[in-house]
C-alpha positions as CSV (number, residue, x, y, z in Angstrom):
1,X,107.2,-130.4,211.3
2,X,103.3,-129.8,211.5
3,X,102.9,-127.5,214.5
4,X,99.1,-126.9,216.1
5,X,97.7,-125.1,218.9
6,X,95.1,-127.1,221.0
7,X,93.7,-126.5,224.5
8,X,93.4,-129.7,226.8
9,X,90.8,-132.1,226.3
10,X,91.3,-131.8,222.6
11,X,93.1,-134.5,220.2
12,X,94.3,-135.2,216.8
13,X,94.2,-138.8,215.0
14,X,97.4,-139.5,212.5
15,X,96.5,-142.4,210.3
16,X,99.8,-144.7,209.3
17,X,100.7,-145.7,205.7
18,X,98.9,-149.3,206.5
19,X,95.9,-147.4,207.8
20,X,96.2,-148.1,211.5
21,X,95.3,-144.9,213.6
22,X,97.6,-143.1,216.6
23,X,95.3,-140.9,218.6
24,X,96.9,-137.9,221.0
25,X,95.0,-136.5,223.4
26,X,96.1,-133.5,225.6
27,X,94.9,-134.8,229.0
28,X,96.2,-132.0,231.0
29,X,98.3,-129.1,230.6
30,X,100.0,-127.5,234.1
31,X,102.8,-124.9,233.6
32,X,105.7,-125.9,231.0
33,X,104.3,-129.7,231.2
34,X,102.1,-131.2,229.1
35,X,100.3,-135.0,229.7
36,X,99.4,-136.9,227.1
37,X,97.3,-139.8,226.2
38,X,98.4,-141.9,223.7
39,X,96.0,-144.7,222.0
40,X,97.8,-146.4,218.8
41,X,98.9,-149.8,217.9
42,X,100.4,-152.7,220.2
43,X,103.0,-152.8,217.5
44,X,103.9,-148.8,217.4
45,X,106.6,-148.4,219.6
46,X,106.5,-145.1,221.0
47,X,109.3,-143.5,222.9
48,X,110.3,-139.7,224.3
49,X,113.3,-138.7,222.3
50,X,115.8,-138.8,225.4
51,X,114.8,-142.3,226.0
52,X,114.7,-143.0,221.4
53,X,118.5,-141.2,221.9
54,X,119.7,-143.5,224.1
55,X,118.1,-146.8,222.2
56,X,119.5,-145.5,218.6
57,X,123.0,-145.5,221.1
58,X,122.8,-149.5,222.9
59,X,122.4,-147.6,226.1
60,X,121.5,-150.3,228.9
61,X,118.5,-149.3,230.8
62,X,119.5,-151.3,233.6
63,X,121.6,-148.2,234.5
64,X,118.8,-146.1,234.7
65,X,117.0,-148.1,237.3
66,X,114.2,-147.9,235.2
67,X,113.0,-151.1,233.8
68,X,111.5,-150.3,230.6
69,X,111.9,-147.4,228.4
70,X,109.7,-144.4,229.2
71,X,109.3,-146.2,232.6
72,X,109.3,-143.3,235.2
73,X,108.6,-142.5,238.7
74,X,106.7,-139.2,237.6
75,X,103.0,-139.9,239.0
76,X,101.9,-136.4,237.1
């Protein structure tokens, strides 16, 4: 695991095998939480690993009451 120290505002690119680009940036940082931007693909799924855990076990997310993975009711 690459680990790096950036303040917010900044980004990194990570170029895919096929040569498509996912940018990250840090949008804001506020205590333990961190907001991020996220620009890649239409075909990259991206997921948090809670919500990746619970697709890699058939979880439903209709018992979540959320309607799409990653879907949340956090405005931050």
């Amino acid at each position: 695991m690459l680990v790096l120290s950036v303040v917010s505002g900044s980004g990194l690119t990570m170029t895919l095998s096929d040569g498509e680009r996912v940018r990250v940036k840090i949008v804001r940082v506020n205590g333990s939480k961190v907001r991020i931007g996220i620009d890649a693909p239409p075909d990259v799924q991206i997921n948090r690993d809670d919500v990746q855990q619970r697709i890699d076990n058939g979880e439903s997310f209709a018992r979540s009451g959320h309607d799409e993975p990653g879907d949340t009711d956090d405005p931050a």
